[in-house]
N, C-alpha and C positions, 0 to 999 in steps of 0.2 A: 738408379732412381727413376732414369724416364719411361725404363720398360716397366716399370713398376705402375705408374704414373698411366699409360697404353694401356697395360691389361686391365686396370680398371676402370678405365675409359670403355675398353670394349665389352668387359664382363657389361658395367651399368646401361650399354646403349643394347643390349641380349634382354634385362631386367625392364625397362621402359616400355622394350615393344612387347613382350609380353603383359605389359600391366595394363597396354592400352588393351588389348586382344579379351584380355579377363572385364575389364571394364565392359567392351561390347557386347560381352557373353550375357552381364547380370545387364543390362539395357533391358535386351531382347529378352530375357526370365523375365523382368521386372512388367513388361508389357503384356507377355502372357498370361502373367499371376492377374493381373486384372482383369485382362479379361475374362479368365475362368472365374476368377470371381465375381464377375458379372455375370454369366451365362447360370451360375450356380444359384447364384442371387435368384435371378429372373426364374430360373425352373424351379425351385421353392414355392416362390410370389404366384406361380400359375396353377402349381398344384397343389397347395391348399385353399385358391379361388375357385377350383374344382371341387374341393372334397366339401366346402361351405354354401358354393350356390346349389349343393341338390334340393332338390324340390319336392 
């Protein structure tokens, strides 16, 4: 029972650290997505302020 007890101790602390690792992953996607959605935004917003102020 305690080696039983150990391997699943050590399987779940193998599961942890990668869950932290995955977590960091989608952070940093999560930070990106915005700001490409922002830049995308913005280049929209500019260029149809362009194609509306001709003269």
């Amino acid at each position: 029972m305690r080696k039983y007890f150990i391997s699943c101790l050590i399987l779940s602390s193998f599961l942890f650290t990668s869950c932290s690792a995955v977590e960091t992953i989608f952070k940093a996607g999560m930070w990106w997505a915005f700001i490409l959605v922002f830049i995308v935004v913005g280049l929209i917003i500019w260029i149809l302020s362009k194609m509306f102020n001709k003269k």
